[in-house]
Each structure stands twice: as C-alpha cells, then as structure tokens.
MIZAGU-624998 format. One record per residue (C-alpha): x, z, y. Coordinates in Angstrom, 3 decimals, decimal comma. Layout:
% MIZAGU-624998
+----------+----------+----------+
:       c1 :       c3 :       c2 :
+----------+----------+----------+
:        X :        Z :        Y :
...
+----------+----------+----------+
END
This chain:
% MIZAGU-624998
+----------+----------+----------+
:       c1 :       c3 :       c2 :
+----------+----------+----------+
:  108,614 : -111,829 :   12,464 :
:  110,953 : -115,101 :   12,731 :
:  112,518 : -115,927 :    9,624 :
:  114,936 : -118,727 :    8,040 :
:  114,231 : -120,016 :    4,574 :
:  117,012 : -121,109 :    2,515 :
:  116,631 : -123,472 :   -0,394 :
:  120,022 : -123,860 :   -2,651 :
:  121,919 : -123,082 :    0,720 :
:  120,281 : -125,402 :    3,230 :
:  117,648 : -124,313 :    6,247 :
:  114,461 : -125,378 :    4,922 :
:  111,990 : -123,796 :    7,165 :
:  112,378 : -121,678 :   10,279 :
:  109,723 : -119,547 :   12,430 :
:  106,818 : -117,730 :   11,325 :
:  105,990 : -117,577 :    7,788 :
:  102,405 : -118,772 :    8,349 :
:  103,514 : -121,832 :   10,144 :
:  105,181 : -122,778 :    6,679 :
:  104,485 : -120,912 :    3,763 :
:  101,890 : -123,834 :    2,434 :
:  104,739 : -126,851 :    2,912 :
:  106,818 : -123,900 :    0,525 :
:  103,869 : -123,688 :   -1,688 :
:  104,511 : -127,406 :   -2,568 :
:  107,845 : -126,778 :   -3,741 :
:  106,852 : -126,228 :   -7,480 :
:  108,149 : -123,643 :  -10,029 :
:  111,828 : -123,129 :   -9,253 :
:  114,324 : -123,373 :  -11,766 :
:  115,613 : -119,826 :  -10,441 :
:  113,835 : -117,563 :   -7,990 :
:  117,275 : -117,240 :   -5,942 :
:  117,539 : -120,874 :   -5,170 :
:  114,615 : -119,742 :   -2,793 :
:  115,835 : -117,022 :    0,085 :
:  114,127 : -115,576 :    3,380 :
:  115,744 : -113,757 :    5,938 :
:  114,419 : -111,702 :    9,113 :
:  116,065 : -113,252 :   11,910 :
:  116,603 : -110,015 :   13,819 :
:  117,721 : -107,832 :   10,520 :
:  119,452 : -110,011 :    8,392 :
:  117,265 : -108,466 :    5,567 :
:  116,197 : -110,621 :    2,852 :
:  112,112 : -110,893 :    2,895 :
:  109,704 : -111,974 :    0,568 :
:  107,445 : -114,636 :    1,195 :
:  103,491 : -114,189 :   -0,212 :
:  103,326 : -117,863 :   -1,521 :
:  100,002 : -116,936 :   -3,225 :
:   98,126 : -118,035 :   -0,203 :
:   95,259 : -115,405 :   -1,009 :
:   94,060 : -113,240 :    2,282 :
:   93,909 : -109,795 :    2,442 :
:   90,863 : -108,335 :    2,134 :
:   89,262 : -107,029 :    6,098 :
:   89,220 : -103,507 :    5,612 :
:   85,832 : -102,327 :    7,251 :
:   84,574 : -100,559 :    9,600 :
:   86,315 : -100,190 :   13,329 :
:   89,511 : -102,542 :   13,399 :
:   92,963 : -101,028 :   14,177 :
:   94,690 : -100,849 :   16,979 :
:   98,112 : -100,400 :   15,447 :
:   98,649 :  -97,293 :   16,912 :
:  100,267 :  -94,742 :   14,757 :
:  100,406 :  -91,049 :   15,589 :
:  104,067 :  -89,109 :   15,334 :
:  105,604 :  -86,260 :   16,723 :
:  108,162 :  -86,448 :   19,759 :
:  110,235 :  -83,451 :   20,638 :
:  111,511 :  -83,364 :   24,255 :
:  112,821 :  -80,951 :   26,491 :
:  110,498 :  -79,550 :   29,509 :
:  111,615 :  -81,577 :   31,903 :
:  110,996 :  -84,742 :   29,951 :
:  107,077 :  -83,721 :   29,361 :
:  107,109 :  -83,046 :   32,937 :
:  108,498 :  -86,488 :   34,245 :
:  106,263 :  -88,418 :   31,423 :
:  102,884 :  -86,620 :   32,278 :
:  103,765 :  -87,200 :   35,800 :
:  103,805 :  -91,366 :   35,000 :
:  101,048 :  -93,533 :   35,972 :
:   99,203 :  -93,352 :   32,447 :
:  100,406 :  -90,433 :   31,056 :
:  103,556 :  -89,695 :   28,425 :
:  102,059 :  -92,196 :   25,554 :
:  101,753 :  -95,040 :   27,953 :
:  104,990 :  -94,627 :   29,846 :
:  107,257 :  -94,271 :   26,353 :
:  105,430 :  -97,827 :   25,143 :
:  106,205 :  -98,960 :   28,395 :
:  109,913 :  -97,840 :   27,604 :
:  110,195 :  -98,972 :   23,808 :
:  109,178 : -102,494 :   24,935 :
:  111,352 : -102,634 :   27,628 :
:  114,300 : -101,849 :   25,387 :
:  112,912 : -104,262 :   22,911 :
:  112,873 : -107,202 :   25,155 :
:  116,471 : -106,133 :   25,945 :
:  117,550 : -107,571 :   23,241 :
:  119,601 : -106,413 :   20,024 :
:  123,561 : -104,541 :   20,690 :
:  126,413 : -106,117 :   19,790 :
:  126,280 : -103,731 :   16,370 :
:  122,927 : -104,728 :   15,469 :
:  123,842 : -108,249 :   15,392 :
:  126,849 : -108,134 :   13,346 :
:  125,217 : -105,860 :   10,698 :
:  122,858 : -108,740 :   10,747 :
:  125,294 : -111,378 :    9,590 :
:  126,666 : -109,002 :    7,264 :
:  123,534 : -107,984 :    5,358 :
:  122,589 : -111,970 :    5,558 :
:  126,108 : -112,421 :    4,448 :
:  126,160 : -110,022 :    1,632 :
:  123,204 : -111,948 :    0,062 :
:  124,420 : -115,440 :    0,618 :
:  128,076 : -115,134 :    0,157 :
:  129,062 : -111,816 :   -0,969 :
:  130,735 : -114,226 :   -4,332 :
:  132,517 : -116,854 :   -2,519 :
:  135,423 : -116,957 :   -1,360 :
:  137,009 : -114,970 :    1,226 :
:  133,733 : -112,995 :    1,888 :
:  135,312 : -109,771 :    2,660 :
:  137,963 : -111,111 :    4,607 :
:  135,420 : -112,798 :    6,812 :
:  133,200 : -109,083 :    6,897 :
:  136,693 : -107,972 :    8,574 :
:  137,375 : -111,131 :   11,206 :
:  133,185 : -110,430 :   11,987 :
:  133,168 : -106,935 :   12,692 :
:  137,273 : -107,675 :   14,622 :
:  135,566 : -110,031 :   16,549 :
:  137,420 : -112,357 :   15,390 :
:  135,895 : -115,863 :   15,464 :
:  138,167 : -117,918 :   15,126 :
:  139,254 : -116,164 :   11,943 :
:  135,429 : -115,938 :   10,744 :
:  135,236 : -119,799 :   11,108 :
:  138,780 : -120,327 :    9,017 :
:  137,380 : -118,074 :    6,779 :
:  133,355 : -119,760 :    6,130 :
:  134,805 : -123,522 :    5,847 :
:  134,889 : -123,362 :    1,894 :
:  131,114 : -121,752 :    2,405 :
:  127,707 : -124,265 :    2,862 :
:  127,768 : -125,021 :    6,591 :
:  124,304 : -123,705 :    6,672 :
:  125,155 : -120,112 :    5,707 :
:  128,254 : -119,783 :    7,781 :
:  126,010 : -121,198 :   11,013 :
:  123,472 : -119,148 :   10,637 :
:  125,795 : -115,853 :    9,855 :
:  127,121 : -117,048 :   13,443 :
:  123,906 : -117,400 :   15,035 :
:  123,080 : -113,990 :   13,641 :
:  126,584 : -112,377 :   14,585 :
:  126,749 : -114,081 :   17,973 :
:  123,180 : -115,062 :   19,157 :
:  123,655 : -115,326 :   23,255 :
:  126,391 : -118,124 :   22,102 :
:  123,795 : -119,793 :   19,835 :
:  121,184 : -120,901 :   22,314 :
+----------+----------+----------+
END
C-alpha cells in the first residue's frame, strides 16, 4: 500500500511504509502525535504507521495463501459461463477483479479521496467546504483559488489525489 507521510504539513516520505518507517523512527518523541500524518494513496484514509519496528510473530504451520473463502450469488447463467472458463469460476472472477483493479480508480473514487485526505488536513482552514464544492463541481480552477491560503503540500497532494491521470 503506497502512502504519503506528512510532518507539520510537508511530504516527508512517500512509497511503502517499509522503505521508510526506520528514517521516521529517527524523528524522536513528537511534541503532538498529529504533527505526524499517513495517508493511503488510493483511499485518502489516514493510516497508522507501526514505528515499533518489532516483527510479527510467523504463525506456524502451512503458510497462507491469502485466499479467503466467501459466498457469491449469481444467476444460472453466470455459473454456467464461469464453470465453462479455462480454470473454472474462482480463477476466472480473480482474473476479473484484477483486471478491474489495474483499471484504475473512477472519477468518484478519486475525489472522495481528496476529500477524506482533505477532511483530515484542512477540514479547519479556510474555505475548506467551499473547496469540497469546486472538487466534487469539477471545478479546478475554483479548487486552486480556494487551497492558496492552505500549505502547498496539502492542496498538491488533494490534487494529485482528486485528479491523478493529470498528476503524472
């Protein structure tokens, strides 16, 4: 899971946790656990970072596969087309989720993204609802007038979040 670390509003680290988590270590006792933040870079949710450094213990026995079991209701003809797949139903719907995965996030996805991130990072300064409204418009122009009084950090990566085919 990518995330972007925030320290008193400015990108401090950005990728996968265990590629920085020990540089974070180093920080020190913070005067105020929310001077340190961590987003999901496909949510928006805020995450917490394990800064303990201490490994889980191996559970033993036969490792997991990560396969979890669940119920699918379909009609007929969908069992019929699935078992009729090279592999069988359970292959063919991985096969599927992927593919829709690699798609990439909608539109929706991506604002409520920059919203949730939003909510935590500027839901008290000024002209956050007004910008919720441009965001959600589409209106980017408006969305930039309305981040300028923000850190330029937070209102960047709100945008990368909202709009991240124009971020690359």
């Amino acid at each position: 899971m990518p995330v972007t670390v925030f320290y008193k509003d400015e990108v401090i680290a950005r990728g996968s946790p265990s590629d920085f988590v020990g540089a974070l270590r180093d920080l020190g006792p913070l005067a105020r656990s929310s001077d340190l933040l961590a987003f999901d870079d496909d949510t928006g949710r805020q995450v917490d970072l394990d800064l303990s450094g201490a490994a889980a213990p191996r559970p033993r026995g036969r490792p997991a596969l990560g396969v979890e079991a669940r119920e699918v209701t379909l009609l007929p003809r969908h069992w019929e087309w699935l078992s009729a797949q090279p592999g069988g139903a359970s292959v063919t719907l991985r096969k599927l989720v992927e593919a829709a995965m690699r798609a990439g996030r909608s539109e929706r996805e991506c604002l409520d993204a920059a919203c949730r991130f939003l909510t935590v990072m500027a839901g008290d300064r000024p002209g956050y609802e007004e910008a919720i409204r441009a965001l959600y418009a589409g209106d980017r122009e408006n969305f930039d007038a309305l981040c300028v009084l923000w850190p330029s950090a937070v209102a960047a990566h709100a945008r990368a979040l909202a709009w991240p085919r124009d971020a690359g």
